[in-house]
C-alpha positions in Angstrom: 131.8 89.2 108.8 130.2 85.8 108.3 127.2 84.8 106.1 125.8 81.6 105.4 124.9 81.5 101.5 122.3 79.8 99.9 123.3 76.3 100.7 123.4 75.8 103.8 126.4 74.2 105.5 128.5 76.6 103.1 129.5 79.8 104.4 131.8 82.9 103.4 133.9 84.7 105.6 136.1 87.7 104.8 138.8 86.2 107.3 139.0 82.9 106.1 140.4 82.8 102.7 139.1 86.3 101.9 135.7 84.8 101.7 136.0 82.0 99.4 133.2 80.1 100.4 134.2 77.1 103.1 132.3 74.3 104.5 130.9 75.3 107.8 132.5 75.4 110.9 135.6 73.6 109.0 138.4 76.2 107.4 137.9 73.4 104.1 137.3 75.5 100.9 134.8 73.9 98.4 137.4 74.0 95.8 139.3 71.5 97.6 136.4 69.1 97.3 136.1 69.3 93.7 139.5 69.4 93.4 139.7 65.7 95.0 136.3 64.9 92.5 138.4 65.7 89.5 140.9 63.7 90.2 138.6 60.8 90.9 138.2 60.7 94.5 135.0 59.5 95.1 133.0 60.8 98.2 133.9 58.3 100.8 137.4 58.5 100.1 137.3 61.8 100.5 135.6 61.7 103.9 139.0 59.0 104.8 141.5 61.8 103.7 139.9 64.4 105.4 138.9 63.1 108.1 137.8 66.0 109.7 134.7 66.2 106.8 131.9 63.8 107.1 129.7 62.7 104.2 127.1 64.6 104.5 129.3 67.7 104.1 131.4 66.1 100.8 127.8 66.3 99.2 126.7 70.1 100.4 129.8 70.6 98.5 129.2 69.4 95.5 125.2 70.5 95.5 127.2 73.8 96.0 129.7 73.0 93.0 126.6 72.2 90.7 125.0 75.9 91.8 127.9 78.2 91.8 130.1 76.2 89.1 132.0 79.6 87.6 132.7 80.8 91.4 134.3 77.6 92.1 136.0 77.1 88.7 137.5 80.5 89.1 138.9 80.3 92.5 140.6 77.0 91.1 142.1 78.8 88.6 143.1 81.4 90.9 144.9 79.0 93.1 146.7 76.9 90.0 150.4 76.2 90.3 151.7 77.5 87.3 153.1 74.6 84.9 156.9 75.9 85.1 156.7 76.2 88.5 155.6 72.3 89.0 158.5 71.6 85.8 161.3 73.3 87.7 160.8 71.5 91.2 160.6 68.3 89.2 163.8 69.0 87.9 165.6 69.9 90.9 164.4 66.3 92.3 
């Protein structure tokens, strides 16, 4: 089932991602967004690598970031390549 949260242009749906909340109508989680913010992406060139996004949703993301910062913060966690994992492919290079 879908439901549109309290932002809108942010929705949750039990079949895509198990409900992690996504932009709408895009299969883009909000952690990706931040994701790209913390490692300095700024909103435009976010837009250019996903080009499928426009601006307009980059920000709903964020204003959803700043309103629900522990949901998002945990689902990044959740989704975390472990350190040793990242290590041992670097080794095997």
């Amino acid at each position: 089932m879908s439901n549109i949260v309290p932002i809108s242009g942010v929705t949750k749906d039990e079949n895509i991602l198990n409900g992690e909340p996504i932009l709408a109508n895009t299969r883009t989680p909000v952690r990706a967004i931040i994701e790209m913010r913390r490692l300095f992406y700024t909103s435009d060139e976010i837009v250019f690598r996903l080009p499928h996004l426009n601006l307009e949703q980059v920000n709903t993301a964020i204003e959803y970031y700043g309103e629900h910062r522990a949901e998002i913060d945990a689902y990044i966690e959740s989704n975390r390549v472990p350190h040793y994992l990242i290590e041992s492919l670097a080794k095997n290079r």
